[in-house]
C-alpha positions as CSV (number, residue, x, y, z in Angstrom):
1,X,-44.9,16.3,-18.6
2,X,-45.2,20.1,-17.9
3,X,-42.4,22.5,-19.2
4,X,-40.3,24.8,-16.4
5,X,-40.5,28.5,-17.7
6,X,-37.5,29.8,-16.7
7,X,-36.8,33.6,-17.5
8,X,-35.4,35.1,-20.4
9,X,-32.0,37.4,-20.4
10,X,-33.2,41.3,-21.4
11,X,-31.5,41.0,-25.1
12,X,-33.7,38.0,-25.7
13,X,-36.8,39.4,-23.9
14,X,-36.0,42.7,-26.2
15,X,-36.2,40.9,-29.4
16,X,-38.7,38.9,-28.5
17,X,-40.6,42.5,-27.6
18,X,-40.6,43.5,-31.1
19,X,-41.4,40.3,-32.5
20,X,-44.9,40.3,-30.7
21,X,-45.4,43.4,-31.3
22,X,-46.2,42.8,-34.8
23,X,-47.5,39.6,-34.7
24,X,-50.5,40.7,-32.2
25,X,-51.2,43.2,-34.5
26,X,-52.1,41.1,-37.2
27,X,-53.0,37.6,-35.7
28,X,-56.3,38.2,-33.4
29,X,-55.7,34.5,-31.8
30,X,-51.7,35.1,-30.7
31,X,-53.4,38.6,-29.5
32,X,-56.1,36.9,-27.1
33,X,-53.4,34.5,-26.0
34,X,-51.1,37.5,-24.7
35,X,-53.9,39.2,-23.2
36,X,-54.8,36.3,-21.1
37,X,-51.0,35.6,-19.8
38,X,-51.2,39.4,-18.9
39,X,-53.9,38.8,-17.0
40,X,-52.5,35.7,-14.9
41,X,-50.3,35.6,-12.2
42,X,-47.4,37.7,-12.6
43,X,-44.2,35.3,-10.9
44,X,-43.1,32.3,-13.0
45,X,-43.0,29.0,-11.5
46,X,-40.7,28.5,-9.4
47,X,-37.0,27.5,-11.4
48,X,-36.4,24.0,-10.6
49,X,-33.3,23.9,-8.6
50,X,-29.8,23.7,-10.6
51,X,-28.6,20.4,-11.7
52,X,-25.8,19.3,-9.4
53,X,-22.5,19.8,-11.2
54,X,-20.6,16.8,-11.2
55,X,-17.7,17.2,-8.3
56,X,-14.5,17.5,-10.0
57,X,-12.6,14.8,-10.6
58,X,-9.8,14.5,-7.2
59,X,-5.9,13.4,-7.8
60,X,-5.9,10.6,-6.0
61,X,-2.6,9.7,-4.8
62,X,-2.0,5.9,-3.8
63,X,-1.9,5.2,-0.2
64,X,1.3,5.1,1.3
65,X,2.4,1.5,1.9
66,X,1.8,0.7,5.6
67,X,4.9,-0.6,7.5
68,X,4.9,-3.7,9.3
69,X,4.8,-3.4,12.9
70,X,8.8,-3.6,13.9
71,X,7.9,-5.0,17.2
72,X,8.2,-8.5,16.4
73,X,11.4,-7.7,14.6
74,X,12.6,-6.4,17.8
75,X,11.6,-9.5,19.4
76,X,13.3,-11.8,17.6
77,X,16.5,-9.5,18.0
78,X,16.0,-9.8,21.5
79,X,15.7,-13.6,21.8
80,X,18.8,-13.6,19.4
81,X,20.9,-11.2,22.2
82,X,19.0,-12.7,25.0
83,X,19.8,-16.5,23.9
84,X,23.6,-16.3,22.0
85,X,24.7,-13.2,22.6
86,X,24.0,-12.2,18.8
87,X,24.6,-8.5,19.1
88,X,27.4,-8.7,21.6
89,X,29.0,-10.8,18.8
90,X,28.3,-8.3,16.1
91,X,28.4,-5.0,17.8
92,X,32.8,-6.3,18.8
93,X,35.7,-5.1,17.0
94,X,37.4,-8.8,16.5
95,X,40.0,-7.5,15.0
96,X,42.0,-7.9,17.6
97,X,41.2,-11.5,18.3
98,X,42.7,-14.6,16.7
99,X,40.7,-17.1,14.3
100,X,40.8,-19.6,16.9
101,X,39.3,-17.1,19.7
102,X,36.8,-15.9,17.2
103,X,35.7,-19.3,15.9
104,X,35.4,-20.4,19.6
105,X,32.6,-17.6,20.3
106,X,31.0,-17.7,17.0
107,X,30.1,-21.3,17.9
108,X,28.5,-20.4,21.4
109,X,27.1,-17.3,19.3
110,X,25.6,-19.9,17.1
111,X,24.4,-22.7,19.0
112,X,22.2,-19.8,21.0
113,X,21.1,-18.1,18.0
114,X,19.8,-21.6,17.2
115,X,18.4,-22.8,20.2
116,X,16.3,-19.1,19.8
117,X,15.3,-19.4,16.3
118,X,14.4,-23.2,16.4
119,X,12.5,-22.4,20.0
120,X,10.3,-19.8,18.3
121,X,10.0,-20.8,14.3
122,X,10.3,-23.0,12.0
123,X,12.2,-22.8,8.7
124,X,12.8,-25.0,5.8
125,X,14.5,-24.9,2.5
126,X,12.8,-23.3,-0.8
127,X,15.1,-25.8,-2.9
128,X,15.0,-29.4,-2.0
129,X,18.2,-30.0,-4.4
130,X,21.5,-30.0,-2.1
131,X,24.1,-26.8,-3.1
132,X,26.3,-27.6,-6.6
133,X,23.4,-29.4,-7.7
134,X,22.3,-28.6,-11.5
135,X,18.6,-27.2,-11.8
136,X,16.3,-26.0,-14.1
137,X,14.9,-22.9,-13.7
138,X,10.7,-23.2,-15.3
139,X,8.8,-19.8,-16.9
140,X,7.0,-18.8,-14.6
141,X,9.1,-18.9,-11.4
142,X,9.0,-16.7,-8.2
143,X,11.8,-14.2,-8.4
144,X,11.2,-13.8,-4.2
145,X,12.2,-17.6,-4.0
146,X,14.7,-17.6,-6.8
147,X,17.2,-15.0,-7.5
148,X,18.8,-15.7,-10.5
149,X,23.0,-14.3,-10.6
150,X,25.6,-14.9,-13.4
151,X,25.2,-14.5,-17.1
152,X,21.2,-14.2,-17.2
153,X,20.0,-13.2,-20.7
154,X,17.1,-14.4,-22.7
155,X,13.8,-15.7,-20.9
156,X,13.3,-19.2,-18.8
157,X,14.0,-21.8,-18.8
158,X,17.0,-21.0,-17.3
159,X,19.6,-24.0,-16.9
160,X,22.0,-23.4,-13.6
161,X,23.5,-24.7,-10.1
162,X,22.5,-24.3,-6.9
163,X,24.4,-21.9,-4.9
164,X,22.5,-21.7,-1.7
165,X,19.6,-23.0,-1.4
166,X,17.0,-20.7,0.3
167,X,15.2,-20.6,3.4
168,X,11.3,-19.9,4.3
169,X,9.7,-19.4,7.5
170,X,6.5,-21.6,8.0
171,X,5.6,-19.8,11.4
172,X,7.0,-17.4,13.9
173,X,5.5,-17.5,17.2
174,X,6.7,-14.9,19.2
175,X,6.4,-14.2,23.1
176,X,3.2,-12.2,24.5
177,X,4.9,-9.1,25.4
178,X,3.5,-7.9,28.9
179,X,1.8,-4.6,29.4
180,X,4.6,-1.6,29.4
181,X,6.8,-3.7,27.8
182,X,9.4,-1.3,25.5
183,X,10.5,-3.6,22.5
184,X,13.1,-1.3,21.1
185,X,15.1,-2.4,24.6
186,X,17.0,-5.9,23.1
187,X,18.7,-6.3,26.4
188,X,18.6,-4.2,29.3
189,X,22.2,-2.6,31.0
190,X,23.6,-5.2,33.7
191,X,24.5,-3.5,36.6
192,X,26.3,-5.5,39.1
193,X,26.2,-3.8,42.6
């Protein structure tokens, strides 16, 4: 393995000056050995290129959390308005309206807003138990499937009733929207001319 020379800084060169100095003068080999080197090429070896300094370390920030696309949101809306009239129904004062007037729309509201939801997905219960019915809650359990209410203290299992019990979607299939096709519009303006 051969050694780099690389050069000296003056203060050590200028020590190293006076050291020599008197060791040629009384060692006859050290002085045949300086004579030679003085002799030799004058430029070092080339200095082997500097180490590569580690880059320093970057903050790296977590990625912001991608949104979901809000198209098929908007699409579901839509089949909501398009099929029972859901915003209609929401968007309307009703306070002006009796129970009886109300409860007659909510039901057309309702069987479109099912006809829509049942055309397009398919949802079933999380709990099979029926609502009222006592359950116990396991360690371990899926606080996105259960959400636990009342006087909750100490760790599962947790002993309770049913007060709704839950729904999952098994699949949403949506329509294709067609090229040009502007989901933010839930239902265009009727214009009757």
């Amino acid at each position: 393995m051969t050694e780099t020379l690389r050069p000296l800084p003056f203060a050590g060169r200028f020590f190293l000056a006076w050291a020599v100095i008197f060791r040629v003068l009384f060692d006859g080999l050290l002085a045949a050995r300086v004579a030679r080197a003085l002799e030799g090429p004058a430029e070092l070896p080339p200095a082997p290129p500097p180490e590569p300094t580690p880059p320093a370390p970057v903050e790296t920030k977590p990625a912001p959390p991608t949104s979901l696309p809000l198209e098929p949101a908007l699409q579901l809306l839509a089949l909501f308005q398009r099929e029972g009239r859901f915003i209609d129904f929401i968007e309307q004062d009703i306070g002006a309206f009796s129970d009886a007037e109300i409860g007659a729309v909510a039901r057309v509201v309702h069987d479109g807003c099912h006809r829509a939801l049942h055309g397009h997905a398919k949802v079933t219960p999380i709990r099979a138990e029926d609502e009222g019915a006592s359950v116990t809650i396991a360690e371990g359990y899926s606080p996105a499937e259960i959400k636990l209410s009342g006087n909750v203290t100490g760790s599962a299992p947790y002993r309770g009733k049913v007060q709704h019990r839950g729904w999952r979607a098994s699949y949403l299939v949506l329509p294709t929207p067609v090229t040009g096709h502007d989901a933010s519009v839930l239902a265009p303006a009727e214009i009757e001319l």
